[in-house]
PDB file of the backbone (N, CA, C, O) and the ligand in Angstrom, with CONECT records:
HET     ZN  A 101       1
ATOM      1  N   UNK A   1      10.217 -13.987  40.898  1.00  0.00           N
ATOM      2  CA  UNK A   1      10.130 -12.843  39.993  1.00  0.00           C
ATOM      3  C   UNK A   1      11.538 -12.382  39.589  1.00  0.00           C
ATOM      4  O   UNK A   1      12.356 -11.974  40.413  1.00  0.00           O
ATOM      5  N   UNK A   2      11.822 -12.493  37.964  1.00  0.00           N
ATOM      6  CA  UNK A   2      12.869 -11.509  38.086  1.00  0.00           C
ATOM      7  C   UNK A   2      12.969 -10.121  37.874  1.00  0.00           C
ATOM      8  O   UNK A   2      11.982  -9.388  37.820  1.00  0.00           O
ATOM      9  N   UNK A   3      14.152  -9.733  37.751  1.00  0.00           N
ATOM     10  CA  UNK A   3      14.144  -7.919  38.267  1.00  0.00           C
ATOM     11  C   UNK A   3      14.578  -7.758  37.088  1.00  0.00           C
ATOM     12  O   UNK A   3      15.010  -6.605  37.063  1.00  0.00           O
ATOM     13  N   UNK A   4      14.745  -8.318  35.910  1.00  0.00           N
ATOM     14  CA  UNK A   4      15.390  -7.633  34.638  1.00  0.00           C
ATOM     15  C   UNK A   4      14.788  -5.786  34.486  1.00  0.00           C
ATOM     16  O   UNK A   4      13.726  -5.277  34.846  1.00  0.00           O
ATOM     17  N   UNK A   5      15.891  -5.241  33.868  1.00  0.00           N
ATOM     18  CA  UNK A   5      15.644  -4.174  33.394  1.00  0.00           C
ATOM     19  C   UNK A   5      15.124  -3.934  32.272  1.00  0.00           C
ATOM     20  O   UNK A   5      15.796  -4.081  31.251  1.00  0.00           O
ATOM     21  N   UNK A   6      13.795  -3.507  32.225  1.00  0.00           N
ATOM     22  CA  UNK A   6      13.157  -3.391  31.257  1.00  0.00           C
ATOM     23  C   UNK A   6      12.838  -1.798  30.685  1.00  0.00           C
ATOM     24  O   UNK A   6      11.839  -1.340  30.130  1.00  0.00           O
ATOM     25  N   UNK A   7      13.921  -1.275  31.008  1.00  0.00           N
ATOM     26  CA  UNK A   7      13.609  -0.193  30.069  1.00  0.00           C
ATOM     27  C   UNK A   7      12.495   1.115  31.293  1.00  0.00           C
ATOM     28  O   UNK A   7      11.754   0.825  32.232  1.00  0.00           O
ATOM     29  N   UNK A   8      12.800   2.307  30.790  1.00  0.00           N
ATOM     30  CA  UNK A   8      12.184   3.140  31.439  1.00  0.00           C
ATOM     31  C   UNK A   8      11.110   4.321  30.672  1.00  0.00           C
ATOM     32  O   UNK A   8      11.248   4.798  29.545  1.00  0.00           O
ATOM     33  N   UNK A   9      10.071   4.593  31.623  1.00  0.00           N
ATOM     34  CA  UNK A   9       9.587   5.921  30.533  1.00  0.00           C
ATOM     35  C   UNK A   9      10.112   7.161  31.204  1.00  0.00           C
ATOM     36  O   UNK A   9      10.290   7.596  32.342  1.00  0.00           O
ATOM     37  N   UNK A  10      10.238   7.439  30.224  1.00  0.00           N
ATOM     38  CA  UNK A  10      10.908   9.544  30.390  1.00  0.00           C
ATOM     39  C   UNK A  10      10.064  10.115  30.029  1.00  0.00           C
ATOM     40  O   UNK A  10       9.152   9.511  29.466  1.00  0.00           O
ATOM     41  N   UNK A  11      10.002  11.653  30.214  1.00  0.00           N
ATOM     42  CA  UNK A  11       9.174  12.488  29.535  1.00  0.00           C
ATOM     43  C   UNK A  11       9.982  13.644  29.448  1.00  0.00           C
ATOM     44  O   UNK A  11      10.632  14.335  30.233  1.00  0.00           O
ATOM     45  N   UNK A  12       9.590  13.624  27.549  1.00  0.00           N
ATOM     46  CA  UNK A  12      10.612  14.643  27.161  1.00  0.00           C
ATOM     47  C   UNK A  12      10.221  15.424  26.663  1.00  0.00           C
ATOM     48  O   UNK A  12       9.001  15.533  26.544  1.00  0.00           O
ATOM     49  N   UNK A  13      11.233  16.481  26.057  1.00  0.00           N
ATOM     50  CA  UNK A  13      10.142  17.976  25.602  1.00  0.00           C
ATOM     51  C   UNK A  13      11.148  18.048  24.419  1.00  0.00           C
ATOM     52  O   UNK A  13      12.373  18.149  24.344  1.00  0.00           O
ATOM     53  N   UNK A  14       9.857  17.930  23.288  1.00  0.00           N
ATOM     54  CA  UNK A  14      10.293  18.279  22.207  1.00  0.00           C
ATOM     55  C   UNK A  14      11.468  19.561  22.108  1.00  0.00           C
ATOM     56  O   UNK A  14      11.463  20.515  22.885  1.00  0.00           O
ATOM     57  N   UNK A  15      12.704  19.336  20.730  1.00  0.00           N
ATOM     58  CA  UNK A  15      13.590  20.123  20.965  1.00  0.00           C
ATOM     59  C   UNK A  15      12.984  21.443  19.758  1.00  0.00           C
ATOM     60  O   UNK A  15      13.411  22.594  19.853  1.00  0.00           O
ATOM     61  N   UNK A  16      11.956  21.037  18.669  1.00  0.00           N
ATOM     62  CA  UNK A  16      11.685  22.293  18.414  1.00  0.00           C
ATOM     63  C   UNK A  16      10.438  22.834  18.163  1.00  0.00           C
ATOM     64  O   UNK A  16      10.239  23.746  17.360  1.00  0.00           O
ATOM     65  N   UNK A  17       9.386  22.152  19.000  1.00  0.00           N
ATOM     66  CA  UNK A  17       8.384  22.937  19.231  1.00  0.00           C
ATOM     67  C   UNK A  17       7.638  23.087  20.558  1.00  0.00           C
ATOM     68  O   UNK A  17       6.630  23.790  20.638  1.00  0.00           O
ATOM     69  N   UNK A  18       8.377  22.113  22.068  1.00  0.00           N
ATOM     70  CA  UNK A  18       8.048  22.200  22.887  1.00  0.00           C
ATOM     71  C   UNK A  18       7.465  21.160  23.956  1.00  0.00           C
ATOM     72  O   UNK A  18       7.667  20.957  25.153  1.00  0.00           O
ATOM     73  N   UNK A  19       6.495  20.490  22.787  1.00  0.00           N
ATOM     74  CA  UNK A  19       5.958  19.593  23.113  1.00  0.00           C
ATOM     75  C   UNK A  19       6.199  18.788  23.992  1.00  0.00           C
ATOM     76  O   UNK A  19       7.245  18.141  23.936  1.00  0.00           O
ATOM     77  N   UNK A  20       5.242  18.605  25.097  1.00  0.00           N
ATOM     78  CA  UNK A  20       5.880  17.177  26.029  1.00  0.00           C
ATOM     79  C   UNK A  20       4.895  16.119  25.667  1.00  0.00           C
ATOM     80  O   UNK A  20       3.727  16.172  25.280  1.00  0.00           O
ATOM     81  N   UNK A  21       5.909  14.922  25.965  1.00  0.00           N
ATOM     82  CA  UNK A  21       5.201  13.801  25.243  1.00  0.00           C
ATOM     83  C   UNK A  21       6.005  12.583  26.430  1.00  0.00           C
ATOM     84  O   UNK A  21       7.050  12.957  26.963  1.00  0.00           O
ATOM     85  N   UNK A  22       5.534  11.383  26.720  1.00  0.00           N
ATOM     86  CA  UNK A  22       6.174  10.257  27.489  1.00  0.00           C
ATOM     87  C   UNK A  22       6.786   9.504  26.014  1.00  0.00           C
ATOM     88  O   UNK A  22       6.277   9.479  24.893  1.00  0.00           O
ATOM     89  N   UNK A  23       7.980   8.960  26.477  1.00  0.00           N
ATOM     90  CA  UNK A  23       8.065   8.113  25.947  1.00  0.00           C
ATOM     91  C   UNK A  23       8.675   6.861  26.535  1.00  0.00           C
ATOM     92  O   UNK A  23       8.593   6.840  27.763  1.00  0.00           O
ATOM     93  N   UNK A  24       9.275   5.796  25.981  1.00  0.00           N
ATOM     94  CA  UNK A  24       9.592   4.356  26.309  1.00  0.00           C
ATOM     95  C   UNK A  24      11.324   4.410  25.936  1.00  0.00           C
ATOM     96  O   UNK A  24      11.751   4.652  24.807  1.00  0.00           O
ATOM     97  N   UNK A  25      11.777   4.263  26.569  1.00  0.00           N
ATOM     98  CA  UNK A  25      13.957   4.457  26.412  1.00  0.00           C
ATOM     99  C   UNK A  25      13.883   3.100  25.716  1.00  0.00           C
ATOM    100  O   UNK A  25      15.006   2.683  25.431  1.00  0.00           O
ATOM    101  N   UNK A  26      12.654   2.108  25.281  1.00  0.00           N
ATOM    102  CA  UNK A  26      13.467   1.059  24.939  1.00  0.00           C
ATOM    103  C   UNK A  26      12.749   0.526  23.818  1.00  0.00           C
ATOM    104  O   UNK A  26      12.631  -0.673  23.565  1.00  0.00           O
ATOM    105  N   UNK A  27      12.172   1.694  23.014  1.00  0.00           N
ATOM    106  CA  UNK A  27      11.415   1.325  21.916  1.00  0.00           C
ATOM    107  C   UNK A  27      11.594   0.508  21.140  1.00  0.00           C
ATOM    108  O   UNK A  27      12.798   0.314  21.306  1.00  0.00           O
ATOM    109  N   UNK A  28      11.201  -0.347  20.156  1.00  0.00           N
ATOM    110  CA  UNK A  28      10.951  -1.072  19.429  1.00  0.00           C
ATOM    111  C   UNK A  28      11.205  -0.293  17.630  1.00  0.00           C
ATOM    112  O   UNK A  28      11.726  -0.613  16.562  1.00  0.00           O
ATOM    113  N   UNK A  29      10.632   0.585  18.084  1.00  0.00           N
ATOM    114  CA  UNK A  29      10.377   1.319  16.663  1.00  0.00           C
ATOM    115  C   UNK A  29      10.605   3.151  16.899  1.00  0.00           C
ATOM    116  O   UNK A  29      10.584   3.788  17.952  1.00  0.00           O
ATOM    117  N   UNK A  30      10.811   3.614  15.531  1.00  0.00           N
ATOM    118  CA  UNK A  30      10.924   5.091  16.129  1.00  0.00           C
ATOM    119  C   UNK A  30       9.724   5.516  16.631  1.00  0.00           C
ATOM    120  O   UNK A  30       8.592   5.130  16.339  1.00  0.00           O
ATOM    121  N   UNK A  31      10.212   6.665  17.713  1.00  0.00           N
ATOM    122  CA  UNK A  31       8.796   7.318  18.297  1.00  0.00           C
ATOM    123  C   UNK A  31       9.357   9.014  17.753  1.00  0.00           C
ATOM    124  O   UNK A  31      10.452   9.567  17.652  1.00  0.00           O
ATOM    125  N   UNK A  32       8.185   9.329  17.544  1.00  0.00           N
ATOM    126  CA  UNK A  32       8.022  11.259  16.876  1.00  0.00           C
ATOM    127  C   UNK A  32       7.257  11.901  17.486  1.00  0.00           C
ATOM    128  O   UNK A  32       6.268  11.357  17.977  1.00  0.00           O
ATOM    129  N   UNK A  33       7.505  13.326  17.643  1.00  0.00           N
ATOM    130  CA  UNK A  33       6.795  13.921  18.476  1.00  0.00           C
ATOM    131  C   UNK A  33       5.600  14.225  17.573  1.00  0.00           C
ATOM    132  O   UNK A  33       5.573  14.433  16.360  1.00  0.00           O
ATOM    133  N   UNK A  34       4.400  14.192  18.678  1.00  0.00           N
ATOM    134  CA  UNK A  34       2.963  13.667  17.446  1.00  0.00           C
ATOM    135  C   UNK A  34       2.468  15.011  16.990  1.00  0.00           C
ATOM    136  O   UNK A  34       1.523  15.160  16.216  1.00  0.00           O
ATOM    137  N   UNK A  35       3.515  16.437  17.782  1.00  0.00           N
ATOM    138  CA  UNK A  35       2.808  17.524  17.261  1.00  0.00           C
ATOM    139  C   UNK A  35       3.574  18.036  15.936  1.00  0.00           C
ATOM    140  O   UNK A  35       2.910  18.632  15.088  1.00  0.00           O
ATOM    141  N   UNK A  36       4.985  17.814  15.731  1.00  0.00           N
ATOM    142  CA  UNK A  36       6.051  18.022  14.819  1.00  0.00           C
ATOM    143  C   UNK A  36       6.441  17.039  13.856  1.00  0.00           C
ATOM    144  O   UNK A  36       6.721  17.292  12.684  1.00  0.00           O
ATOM    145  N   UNK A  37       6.447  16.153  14.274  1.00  0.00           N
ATOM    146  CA  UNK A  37       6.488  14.661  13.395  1.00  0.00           C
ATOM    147  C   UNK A  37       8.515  14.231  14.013  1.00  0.00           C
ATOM    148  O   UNK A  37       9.201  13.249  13.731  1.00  0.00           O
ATOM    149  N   UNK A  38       8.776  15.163  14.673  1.00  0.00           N
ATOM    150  CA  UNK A  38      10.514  14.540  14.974  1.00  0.00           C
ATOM    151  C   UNK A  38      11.086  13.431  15.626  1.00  0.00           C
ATOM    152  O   UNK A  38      10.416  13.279  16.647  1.00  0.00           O
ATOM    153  N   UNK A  39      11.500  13.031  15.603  1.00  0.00           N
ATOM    154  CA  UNK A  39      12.033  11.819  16.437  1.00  0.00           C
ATOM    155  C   UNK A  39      12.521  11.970  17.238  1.00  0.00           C
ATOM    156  O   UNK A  39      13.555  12.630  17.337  1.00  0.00           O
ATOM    157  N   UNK A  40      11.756  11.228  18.367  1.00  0.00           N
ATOM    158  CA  UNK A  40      12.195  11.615  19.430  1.00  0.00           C
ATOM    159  C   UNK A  40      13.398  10.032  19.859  1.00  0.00           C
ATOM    160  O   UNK A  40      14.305  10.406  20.603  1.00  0.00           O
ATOM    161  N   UNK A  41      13.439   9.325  19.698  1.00  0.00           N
ATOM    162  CA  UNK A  41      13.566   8.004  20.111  1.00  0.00           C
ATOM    163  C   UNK A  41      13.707   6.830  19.008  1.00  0.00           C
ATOM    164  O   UNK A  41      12.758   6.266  18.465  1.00  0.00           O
ATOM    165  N   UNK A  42      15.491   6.496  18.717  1.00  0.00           N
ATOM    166  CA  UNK A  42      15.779   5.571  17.798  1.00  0.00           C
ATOM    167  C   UNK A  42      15.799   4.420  18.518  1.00  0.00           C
ATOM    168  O   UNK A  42      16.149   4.405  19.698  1.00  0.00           O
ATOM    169  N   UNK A  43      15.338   3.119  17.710  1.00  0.00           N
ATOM    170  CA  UNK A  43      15.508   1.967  18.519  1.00  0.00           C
ATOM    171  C   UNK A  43      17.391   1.750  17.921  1.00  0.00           C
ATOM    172  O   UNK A  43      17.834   2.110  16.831  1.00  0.00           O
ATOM    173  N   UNK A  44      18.175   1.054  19.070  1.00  0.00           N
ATOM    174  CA  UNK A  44      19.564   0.802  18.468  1.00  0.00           C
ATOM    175  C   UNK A  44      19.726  -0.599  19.165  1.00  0.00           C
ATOM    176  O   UNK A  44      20.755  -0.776  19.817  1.00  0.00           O
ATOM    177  N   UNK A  45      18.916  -1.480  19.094  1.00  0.00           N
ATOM    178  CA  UNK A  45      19.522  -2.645  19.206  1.00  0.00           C
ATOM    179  C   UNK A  45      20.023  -2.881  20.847  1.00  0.00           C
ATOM    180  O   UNK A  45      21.046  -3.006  21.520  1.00  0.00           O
ATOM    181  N   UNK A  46      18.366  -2.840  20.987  1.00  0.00           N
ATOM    182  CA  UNK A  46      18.538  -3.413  22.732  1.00  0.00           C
ATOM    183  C   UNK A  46      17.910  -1.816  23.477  1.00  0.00           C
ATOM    184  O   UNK A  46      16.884  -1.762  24.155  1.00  0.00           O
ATOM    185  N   UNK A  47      18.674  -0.787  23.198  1.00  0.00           N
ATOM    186  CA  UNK A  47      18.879   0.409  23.742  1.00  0.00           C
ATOM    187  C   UNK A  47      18.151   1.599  22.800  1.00  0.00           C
ATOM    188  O   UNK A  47      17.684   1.531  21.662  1.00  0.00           O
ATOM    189  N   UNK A  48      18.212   2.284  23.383  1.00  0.00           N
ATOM    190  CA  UNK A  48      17.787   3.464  22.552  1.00  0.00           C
ATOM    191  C   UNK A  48      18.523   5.038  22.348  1.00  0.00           C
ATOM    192  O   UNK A  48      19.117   5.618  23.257  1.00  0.00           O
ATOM    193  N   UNK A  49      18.338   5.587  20.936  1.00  0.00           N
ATOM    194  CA  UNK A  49      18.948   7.110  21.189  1.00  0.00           C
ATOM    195  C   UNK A  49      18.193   7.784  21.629  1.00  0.00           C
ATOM    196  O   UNK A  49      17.075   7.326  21.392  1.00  0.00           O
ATOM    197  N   UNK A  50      18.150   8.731  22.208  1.00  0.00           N
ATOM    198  CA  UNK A  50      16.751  10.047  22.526  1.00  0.00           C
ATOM    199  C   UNK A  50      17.385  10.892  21.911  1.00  0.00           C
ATOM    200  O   UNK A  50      18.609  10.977  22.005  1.00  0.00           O
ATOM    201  N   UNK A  51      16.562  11.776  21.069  1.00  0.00           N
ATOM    202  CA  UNK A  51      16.742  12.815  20.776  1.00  0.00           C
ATOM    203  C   UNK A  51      15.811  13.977  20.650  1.00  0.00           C
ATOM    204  O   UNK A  51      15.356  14.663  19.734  1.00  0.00           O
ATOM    205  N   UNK A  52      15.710  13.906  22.075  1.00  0.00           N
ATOM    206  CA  UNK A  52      14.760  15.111  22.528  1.00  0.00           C
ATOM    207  C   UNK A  52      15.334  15.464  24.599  1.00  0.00           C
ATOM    208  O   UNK A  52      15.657  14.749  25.548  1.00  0.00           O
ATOM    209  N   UNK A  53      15.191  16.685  24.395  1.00  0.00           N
ATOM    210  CA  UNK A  53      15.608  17.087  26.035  1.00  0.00           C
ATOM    211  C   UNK A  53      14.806  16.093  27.188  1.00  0.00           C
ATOM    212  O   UNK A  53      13.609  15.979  26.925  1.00  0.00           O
ATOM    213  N   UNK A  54      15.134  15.548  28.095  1.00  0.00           N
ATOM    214  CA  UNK A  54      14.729  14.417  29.058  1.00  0.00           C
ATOM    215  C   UNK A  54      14.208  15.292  29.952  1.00  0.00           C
ATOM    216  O   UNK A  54      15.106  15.831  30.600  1.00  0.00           O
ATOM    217  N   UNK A  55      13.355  15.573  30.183  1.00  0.00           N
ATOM    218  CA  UNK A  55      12.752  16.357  31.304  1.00  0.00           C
ATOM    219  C   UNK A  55      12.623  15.556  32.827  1.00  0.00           C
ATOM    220  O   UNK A  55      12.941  16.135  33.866  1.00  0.00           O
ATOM    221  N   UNK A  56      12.147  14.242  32.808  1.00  0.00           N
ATOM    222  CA  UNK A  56      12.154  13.703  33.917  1.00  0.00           C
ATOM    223  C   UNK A  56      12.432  12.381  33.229  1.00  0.00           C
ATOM    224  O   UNK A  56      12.529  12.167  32.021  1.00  0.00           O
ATOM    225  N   UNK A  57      12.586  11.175  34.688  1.00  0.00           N
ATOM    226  CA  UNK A  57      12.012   9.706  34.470  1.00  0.00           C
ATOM    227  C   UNK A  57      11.481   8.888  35.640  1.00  0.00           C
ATOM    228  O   UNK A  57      11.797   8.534  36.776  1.00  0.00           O
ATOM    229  N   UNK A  58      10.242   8.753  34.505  1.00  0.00           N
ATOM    230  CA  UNK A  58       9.173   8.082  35.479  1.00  0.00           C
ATOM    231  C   UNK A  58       9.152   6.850  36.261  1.00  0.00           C
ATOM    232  O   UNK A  58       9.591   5.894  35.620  1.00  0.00           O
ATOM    233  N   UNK A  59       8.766   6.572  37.479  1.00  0.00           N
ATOM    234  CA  UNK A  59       9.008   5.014  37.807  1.00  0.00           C
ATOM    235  C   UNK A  59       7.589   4.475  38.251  1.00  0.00           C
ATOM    236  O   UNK A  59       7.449   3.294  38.570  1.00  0.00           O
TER     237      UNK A  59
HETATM  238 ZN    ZN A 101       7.780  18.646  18.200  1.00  0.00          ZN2+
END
């Protein structure tokens, strides 16, 4: 088995309406918060931006 790093889920709270939502640090595509429509999560080529407060991360 290998151990590659595959990326983690967080759960973050929307920055302007609250919302908590999980998401994936290693998206593929943008993710938005489904109550505001904001982005929470740019894909950048391998990695990701968040742009929403990180409340936790899940394992
Ligand atoms: Zn929102």
């Amino acid at each position: 088995m290998s151990n590659e790093k595959r990326g983690n889920f967080l759960k973050v709270k929307c920055l302007d309406c609250d919302n908590e939502q999980i998401v994936f640090d290693r998206a593929a595509s943008n993710v938005q918060c489904i109550i505001c429509g904001k982005t929470f999560v740019k894909p950048l080529g391998g990695k990701s931006k968040i742009t929403a407060h990180i409340d936790s991360v899940l394992k």
